[in-house]
ZARO-741071 format. One record per residue (C-alpha): residue number from 1; x, y, z. Coordinates in steps of 0.05 Angstrom, whole numbers, plus 5000, padded with zeros to 4 digits. Layout:
<recs>
+-----+------+------+------+
| num |   c1 |   c2 |   c3 |
+-----+------+------+------+
| NUM |    X |    Y |    Z |
...
+-----+------+------+------+
</recs>
This chain:
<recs>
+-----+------+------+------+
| num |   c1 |   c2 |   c3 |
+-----+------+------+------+
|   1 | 6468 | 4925 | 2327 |
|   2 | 6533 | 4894 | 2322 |
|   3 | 6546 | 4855 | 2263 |
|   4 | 6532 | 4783 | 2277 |
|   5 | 6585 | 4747 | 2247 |
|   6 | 6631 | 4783 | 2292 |
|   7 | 6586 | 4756 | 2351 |
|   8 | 6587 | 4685 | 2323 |
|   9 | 6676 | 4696 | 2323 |
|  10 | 6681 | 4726 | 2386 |
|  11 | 6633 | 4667 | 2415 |
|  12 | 6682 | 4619 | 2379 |
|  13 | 6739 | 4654 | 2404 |
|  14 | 6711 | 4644 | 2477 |
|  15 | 6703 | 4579 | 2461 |
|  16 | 6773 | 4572 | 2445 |
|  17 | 6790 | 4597 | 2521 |
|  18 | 6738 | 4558 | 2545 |
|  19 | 6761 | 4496 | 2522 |
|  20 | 6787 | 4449 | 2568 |
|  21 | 6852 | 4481 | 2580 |
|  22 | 6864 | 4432 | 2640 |
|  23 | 6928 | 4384 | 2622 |
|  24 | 6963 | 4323 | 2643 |
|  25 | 7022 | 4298 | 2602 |
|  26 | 7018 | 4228 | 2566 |
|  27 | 7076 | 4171 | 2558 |
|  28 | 7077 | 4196 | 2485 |
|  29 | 7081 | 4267 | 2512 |
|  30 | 7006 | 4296 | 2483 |
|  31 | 6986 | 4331 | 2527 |
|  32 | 6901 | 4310 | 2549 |
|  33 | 6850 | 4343 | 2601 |
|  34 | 6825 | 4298 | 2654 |
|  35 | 6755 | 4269 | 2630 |
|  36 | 6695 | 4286 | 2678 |
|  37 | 6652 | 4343 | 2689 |
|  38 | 6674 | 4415 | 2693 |
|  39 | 6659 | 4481 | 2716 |
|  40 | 6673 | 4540 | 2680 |
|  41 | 6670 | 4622 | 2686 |
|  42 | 6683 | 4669 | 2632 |
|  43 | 6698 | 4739 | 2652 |
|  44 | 6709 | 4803 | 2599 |
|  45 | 6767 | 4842 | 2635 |
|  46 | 6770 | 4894 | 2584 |
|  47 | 6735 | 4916 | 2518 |
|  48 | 6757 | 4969 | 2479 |
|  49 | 6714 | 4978 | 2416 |
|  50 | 6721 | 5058 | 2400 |
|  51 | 6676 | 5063 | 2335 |
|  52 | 6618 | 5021 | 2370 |
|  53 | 6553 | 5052 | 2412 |
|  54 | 6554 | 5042 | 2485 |
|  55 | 6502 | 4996 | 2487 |
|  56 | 6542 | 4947 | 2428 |
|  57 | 6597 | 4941 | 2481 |
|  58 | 6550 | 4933 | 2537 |
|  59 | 6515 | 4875 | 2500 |
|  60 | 6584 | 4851 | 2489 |
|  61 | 6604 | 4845 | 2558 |
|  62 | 6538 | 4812 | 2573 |
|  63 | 6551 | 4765 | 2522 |
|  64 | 6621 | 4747 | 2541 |
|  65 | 6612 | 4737 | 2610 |
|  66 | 6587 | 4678 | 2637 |
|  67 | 6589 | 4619 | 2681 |
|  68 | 6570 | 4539 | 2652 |
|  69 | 6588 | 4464 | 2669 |
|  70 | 6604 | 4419 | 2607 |
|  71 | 6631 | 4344 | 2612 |
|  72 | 6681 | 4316 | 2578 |
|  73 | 6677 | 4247 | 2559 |
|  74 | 6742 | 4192 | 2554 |
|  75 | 6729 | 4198 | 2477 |
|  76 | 6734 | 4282 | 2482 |
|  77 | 6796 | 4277 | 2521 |
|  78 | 6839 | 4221 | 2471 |
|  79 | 6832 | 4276 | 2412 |
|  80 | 6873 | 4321 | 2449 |
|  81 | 6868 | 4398 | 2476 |
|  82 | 6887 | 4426 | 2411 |
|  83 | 6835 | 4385 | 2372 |
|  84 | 6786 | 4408 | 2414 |
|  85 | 6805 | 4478 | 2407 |
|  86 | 6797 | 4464 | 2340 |
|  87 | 6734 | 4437 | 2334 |
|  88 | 6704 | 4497 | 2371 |
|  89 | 6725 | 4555 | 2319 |
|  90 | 6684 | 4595 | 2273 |
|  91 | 6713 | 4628 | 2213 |
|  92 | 6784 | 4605 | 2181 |
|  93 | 6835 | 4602 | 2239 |
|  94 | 6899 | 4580 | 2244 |
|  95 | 6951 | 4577 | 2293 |
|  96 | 7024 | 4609 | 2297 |
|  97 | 7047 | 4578 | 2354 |
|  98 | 7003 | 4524 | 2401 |
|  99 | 7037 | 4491 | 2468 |
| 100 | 7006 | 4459 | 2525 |
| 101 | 7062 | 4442 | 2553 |
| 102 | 7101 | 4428 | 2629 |
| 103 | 7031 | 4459 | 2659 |
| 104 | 7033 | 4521 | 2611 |
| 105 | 6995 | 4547 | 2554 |
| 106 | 7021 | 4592 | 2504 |
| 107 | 6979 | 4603 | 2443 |
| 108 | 6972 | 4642 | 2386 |
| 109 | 6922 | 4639 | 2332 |
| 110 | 6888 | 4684 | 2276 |
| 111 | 6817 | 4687 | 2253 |
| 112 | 6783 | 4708 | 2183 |
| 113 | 6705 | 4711 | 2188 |
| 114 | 6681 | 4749 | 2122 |
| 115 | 6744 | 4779 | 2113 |
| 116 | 6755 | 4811 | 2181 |
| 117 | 6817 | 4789 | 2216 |
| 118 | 6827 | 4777 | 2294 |
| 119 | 6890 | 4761 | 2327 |
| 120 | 6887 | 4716 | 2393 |
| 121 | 6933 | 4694 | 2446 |
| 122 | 6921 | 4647 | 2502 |
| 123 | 6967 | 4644 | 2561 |
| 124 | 6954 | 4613 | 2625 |
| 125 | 6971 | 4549 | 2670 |
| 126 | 6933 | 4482 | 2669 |
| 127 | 6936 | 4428 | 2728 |
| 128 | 6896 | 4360 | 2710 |
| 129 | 6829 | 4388 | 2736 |
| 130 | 6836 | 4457 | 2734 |
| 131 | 6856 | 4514 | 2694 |
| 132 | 6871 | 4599 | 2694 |
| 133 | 6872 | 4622 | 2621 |
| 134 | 6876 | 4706 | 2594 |
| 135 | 6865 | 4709 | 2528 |
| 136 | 6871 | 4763 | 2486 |
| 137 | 6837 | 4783 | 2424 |
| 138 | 6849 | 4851 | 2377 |
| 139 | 6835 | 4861 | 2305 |
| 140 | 6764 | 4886 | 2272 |
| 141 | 6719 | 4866 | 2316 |
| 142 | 6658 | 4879 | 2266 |
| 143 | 6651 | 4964 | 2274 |
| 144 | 6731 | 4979 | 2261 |
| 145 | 6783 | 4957 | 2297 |
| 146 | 6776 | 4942 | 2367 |
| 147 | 6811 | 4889 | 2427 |
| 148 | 6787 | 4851 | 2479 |
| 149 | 6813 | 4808 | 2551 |
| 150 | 6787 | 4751 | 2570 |
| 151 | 6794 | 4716 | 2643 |
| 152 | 6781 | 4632 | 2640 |
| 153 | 6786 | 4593 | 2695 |
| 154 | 6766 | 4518 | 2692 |
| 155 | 6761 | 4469 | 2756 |
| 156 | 6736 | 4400 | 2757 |
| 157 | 6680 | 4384 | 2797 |
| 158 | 6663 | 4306 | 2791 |
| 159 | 6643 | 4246 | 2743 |
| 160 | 6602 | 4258 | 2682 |
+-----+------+------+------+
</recs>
């Protein structure tokens, strides 16, 4: 089985990408999603785990890909997209460079979950309803080093 802290980071790390990544610039120039209710679909373009059983990377992809709706509320939106990315990490993380701006998103962030690093970047464009997000993730994933690609894509599909 593949250790489950690594499970609980990668879920986090999907998180991250699945965060609203939808933008609209403010007077003050923060950048905020749209409040209202989303749809969102999560797909694993690539895993490359060499030291890990077949089935490990097969429950991966399982695990990783996958379609939900979430709402976001005026109160979720004010905080801002990278507070919310925030918010939705497990482990220690910390960001080199974060900007969500001019209807890009350029991120890149490290993680530290029981001493295991993994390296992310997010890059993709953001309209205020909808989003297209790859995000990138290599470091040790748990069973030795190991990387994965994620596809995010975010659209708006009414009120809360």
């Amino acid at each position: 089985m593949p250790n489950t802290k690594f499970a609980a980071l990668a879920l986090g790390a999907a998180a991250l990408a699945t965060a609203p990544a939808v933008l609209i610039a403010q007077n003050d120039g923060q950048m905020l999603p749209q409040a209202g209710e989303y749809r969102s679909q999560v797909t694993l373009q690539s895993l490359d785990m060499p030291n890990a059983p077949p089935q490990v990377a097969d429950m991966m992809r399982s695990m990783m890909s996958r379609e939900f709706t979430y709402c976001l509320t005026p109160e979720d939106v004010a905080e801002g997209y990278r507070a919310m990315t925030d918010r939705s990490q497990q482990g220690d993380c910390t960001y080199e460079r974060f900007d969500a701006s001019g209807g890009e998103i350029d991120a890149v962030m490290s993680c530290t979950t029981d001493g295991r690093r993994v390296d992310m970047t997010m890059q993709g464009t953001g309209t205020p309803t909808s989003s297209d997000v790859t995000m990138r993730m290599s470091g040790d994933m748990g069973m030795g080093p190991g990387s994965m690609t994620m596809h995010v894509t975010h659209q708006r599909i009414g009120d809360c």
